[in-house]
C-alpha positions as CSV (number, residue, x, y, z in Angstrom):
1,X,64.7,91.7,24.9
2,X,65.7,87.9,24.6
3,X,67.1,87.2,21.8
4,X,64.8,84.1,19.6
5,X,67.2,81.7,18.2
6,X,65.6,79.2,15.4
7,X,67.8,76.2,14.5
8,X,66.8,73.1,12.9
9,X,68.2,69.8,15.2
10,X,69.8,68.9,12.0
11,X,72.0,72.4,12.0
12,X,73.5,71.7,15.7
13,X,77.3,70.9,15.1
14,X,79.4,68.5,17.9
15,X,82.7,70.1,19.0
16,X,85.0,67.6,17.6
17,X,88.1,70.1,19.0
18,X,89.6,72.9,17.7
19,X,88.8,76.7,19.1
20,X,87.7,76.6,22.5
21,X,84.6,78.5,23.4
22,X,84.9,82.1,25.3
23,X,84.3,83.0,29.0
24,X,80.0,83.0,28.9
25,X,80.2,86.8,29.8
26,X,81.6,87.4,26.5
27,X,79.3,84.8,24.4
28,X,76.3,86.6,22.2
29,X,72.8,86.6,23.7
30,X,71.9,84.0,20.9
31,X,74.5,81.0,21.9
32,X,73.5,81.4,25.5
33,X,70.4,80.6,24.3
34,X,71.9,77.6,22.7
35,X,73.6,76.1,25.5
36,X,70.9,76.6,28.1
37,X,68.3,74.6,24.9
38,X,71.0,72.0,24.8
39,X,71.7,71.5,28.2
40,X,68.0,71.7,29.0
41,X,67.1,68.4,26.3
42,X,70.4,66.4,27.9
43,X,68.8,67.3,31.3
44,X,65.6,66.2,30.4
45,X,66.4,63.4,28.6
46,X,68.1,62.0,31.5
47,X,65.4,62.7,33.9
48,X,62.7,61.2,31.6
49,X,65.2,57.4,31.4
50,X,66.1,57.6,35.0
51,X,63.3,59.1,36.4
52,X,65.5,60.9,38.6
53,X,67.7,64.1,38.5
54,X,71.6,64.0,37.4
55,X,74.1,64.4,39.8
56,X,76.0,67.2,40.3
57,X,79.1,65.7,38.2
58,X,76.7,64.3,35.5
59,X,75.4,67.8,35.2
60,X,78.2,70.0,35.2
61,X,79.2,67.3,31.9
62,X,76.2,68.2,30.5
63,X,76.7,71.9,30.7
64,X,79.9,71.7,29.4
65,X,79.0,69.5,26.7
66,X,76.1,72.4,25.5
67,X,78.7,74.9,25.6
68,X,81.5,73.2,23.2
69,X,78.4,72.7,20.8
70,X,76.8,75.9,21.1
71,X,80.5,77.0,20.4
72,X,80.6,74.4,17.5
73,X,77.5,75.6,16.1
74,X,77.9,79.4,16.5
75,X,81.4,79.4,15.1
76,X,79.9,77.2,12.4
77,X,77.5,79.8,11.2
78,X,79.9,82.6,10.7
């Protein structure tokens, strides 16, 4: 069962540094859920400007970007 994960826009924290986030094997159900949400609205967002799809190298900034905020976030809420 997937996990449902409700967070206002306004509760999303930006890694500004500090902890790094853990290997995604080892992250909870609910901030995978997180980063794919994030990385999905950067993704779209880009596609919707450019009409086009991100490059590799723009995406893999993307994903890492999610995953430091879904980090942010998570660690945030503890």
């Amino acid at each position: 069962m997937k996990a449902k994960l409700t967070l206002a826009k306004e509760s999303i924290t930006a890694w500004m540094g500090g902890s790094r986030p853990k290997p995604i094997a080892e992250c909870s159900s609910d901030e995978i859920a997180l980063v794919s949400a994030l990385f999905r609205e950067q993704y779209e967002t880009w596609h919707d400007y450019w009409k086009d799809y991100p490059s590799f190298d723009v995406a893999r900034i993307f994903w890492n970007r999610a995953r430091h905020d879904a980090h942010a976030t998570m660690r945030n809420l503890k």
